[in-house]
MIBA-640383 format. One record per residue (C-alpha): residue number from 1; residue in one letter; x, y, z. Coordinates in Angstrom, 2 decimals. Example, Ala and Ser with C-alpha at 12.3 -4.5 7.8 and 13.67 -1.06 7.14 Angstrom:
REM residues 2
MIVO	num	residu	u	v	w
MIVO	1	A	12.30	-4.50	7.80
MIVO	2	S	13.67	-1.06	7.14
This chain:
REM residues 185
MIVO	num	residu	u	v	w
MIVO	1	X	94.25	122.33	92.25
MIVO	2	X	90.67	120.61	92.70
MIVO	3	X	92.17	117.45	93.04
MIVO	4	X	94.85	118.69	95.66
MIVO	5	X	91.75	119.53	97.76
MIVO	6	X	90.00	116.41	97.38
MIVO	7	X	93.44	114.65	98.98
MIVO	8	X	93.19	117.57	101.88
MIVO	9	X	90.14	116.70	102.17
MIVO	10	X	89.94	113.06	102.55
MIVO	11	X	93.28	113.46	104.81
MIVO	12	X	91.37	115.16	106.57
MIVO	13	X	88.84	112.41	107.88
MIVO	14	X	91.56	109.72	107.84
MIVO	15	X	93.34	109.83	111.12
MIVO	16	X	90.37	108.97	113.10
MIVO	17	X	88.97	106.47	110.85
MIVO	18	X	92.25	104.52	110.66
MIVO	19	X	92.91	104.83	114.50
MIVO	20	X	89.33	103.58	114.96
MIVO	21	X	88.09	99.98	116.76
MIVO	22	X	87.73	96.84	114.84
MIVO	23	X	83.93	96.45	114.31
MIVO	24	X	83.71	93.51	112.40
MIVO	25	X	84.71	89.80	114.18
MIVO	26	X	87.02	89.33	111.33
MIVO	27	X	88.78	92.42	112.02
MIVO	28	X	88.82	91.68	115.53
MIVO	29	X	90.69	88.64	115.17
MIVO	30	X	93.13	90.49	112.54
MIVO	31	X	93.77	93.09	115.68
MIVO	32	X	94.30	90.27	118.17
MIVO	33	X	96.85	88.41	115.51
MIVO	34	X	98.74	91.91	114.99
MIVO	35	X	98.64	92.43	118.96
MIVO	36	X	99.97	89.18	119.41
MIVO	37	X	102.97	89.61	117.46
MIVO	38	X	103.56	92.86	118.47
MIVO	39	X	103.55	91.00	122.02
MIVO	40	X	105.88	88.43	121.36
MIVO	41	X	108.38	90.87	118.87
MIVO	42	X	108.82	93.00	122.21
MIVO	43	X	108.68	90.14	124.85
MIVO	44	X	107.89	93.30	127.85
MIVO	45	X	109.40	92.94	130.77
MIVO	46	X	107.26	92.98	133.67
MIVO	47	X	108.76	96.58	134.38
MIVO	48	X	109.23	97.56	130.61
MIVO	49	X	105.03	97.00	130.62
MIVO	50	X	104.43	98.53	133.65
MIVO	51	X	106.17	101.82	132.83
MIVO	52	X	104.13	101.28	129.26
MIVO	53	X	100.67	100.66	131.22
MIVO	54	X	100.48	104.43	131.92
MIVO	55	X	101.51	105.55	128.58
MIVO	56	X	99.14	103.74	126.85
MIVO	57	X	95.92	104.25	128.76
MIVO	58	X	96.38	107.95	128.41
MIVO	59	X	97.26	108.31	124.75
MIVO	60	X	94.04	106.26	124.51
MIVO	61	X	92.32	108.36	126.82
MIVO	62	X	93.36	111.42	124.41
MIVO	63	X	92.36	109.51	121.73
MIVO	64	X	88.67	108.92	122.53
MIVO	65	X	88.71	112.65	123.87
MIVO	66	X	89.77	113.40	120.11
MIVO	67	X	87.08	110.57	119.07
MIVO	68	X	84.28	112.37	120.95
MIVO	69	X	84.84	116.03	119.34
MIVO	70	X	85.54	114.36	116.37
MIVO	71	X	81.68	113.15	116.70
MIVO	72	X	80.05	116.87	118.10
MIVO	73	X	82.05	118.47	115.11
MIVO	74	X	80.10	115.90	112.37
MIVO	75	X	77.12	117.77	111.89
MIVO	76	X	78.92	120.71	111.20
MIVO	77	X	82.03	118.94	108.83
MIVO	78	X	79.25	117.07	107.29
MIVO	79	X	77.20	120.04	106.21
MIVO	80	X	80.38	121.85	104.94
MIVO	81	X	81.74	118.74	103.08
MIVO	82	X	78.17	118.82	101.56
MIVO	83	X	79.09	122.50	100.44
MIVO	84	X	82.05	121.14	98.85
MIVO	85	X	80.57	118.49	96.77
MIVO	86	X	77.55	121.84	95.84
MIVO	87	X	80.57	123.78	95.09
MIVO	88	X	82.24	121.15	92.62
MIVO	89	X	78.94	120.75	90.65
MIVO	90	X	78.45	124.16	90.22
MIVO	91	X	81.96	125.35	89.39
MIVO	92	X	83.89	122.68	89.14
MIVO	93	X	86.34	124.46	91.97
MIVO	94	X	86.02	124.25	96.00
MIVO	95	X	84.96	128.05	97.25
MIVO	96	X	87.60	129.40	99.32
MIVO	97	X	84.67	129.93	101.93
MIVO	98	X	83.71	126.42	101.71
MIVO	99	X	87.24	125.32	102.29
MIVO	100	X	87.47	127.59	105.41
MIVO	101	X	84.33	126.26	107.10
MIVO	102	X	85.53	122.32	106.32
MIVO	103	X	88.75	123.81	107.87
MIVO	104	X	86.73	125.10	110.95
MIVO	105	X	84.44	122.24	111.29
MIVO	106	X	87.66	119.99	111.56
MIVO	107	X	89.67	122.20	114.00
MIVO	108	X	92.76	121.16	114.92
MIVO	109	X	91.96	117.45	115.72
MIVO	110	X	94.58	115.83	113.04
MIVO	111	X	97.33	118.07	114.31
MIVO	112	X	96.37	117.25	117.96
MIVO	113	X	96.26	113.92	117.50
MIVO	114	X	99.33	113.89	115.29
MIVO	115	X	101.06	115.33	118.59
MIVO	116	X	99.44	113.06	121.24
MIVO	117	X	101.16	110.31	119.07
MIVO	118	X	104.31	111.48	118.53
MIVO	119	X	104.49	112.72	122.80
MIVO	120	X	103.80	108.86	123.53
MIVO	121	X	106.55	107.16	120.95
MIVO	122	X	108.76	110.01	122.49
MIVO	123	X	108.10	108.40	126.08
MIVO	124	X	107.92	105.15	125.20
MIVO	125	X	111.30	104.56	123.11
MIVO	126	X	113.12	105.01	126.62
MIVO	127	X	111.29	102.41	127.79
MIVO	128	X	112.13	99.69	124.96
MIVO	129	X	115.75	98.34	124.37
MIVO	130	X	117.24	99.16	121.06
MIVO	131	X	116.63	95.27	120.09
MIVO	132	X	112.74	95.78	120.96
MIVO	133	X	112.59	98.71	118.76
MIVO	134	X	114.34	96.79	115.71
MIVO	135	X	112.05	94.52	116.37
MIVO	136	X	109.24	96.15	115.99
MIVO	137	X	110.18	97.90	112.94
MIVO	138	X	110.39	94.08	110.85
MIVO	139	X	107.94	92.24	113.06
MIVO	140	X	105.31	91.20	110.27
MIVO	141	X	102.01	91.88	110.86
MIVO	142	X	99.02	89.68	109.94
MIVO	143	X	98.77	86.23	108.49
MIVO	144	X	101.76	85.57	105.56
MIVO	145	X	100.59	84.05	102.25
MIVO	146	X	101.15	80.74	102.38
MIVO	147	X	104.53	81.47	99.96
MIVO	148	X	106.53	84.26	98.92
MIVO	149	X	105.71	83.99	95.20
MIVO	150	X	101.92	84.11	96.36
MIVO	151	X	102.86	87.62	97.96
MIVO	152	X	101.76	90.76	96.02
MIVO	153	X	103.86	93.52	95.43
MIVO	154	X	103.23	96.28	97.64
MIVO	155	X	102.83	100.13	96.53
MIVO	156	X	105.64	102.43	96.45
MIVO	157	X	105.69	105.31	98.75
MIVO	158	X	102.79	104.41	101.49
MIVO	159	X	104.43	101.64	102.96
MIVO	160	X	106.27	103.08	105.77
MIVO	161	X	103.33	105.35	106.67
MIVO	162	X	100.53	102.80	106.55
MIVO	163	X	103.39	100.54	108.72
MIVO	164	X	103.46	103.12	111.29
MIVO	165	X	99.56	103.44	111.24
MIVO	166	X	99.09	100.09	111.53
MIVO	167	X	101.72	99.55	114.34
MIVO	168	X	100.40	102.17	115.92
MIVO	169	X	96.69	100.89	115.76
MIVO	170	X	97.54	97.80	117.41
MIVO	171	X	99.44	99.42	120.14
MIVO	172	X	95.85	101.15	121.20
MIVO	173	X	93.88	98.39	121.10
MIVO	174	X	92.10	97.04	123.49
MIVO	175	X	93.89	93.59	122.67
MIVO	176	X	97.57	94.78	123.08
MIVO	177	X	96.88	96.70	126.16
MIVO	178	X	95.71	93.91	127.96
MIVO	179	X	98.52	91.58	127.05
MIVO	180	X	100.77	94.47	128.05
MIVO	181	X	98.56	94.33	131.60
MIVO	182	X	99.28	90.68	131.75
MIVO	183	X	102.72	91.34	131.28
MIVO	184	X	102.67	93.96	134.22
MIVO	185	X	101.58	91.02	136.48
């Protein structure tokens, strides 16, 4: 049971920690490698990215809206999650009161997002052709070892999801949508 609430817990501060900017130049130049091939796995139309343009901008829009609560709710998840970690030295065992004001410093921004996301794939699969979204499903992200016995075995069970993440964290970057502008003309 405790260590079913660590996992809720941690899920809970994932979604806008993965979604979030590259801060590092390394990373930046891992999101503009990912953006590129996302680019050149969907080869836009000039229409296909201007009926994209709009899509994008305001699931990012939502997203920094989402970014921005995220931030006035800290002080509040970060004094609760301090509870939690009070809580587990004392007893060993997450309060049920404790859990309830993590629950209500969070709010409802992971399920929020979680919909913002899903409301944008649901208007942008119209827009690709069924090739496009094969496409993106095996386009491979990131620079390949140099051979395929140099390649490391992945984990079971997370790859799809960390996939989608990562897909979906280069389709809001700032990289992608401006070679999807470019594309637009």
């Amino acid at each position: 049971m405790l260590r079913k609430r660590i996992v809720v817990l941690a899920c809970a501060l994932v979604p806008a920690g993965a979604l979030a900017m590259p801060t590092s130049p390394t990373r930046a130049l891992h999101q503009e490698i990912a953006a590129l091939q996302v680019d050149h796995a969907l080869n836009l139309t000039p229409q296909q990215a201007q009926s994209l343009l709009p899509l994008l901008t305001d699931v990012r829009a939502k997203l920094a809206a989402v970014k921005a609560e995220r931030a006035s709710a800290e002080p509040a998840l970060t004094a609760a999650l301090t509870q939690a970690v009070a809580d587990l030295k004392a007893s060993g065992a997450i309060s049920p009161a404790t859990a309830q004001a993590v629950q209500a410093a969070r709010g409802n921004l992971p399920a929020t997002l979680r919909e913002d996301v899903r409301a944008f794939w649901q208007q942008a699969k119209p827009v690709l052709t069924a090739d496009q979204l094969k496409a993106l499903k095996v386009v491979k992200l990131g620079v390949p070892p140099p051979s395929a016995a140099a390649a490391t075995p992945r984990g079971h069970g997370h790859g799809r999801f960390a996939r989608r993440l990562r897909i979906m964290h280069t389709f809001l970057s700032d990289e992608f949508l401006a070679l999807v502008q470019a594309r637009a003309g």
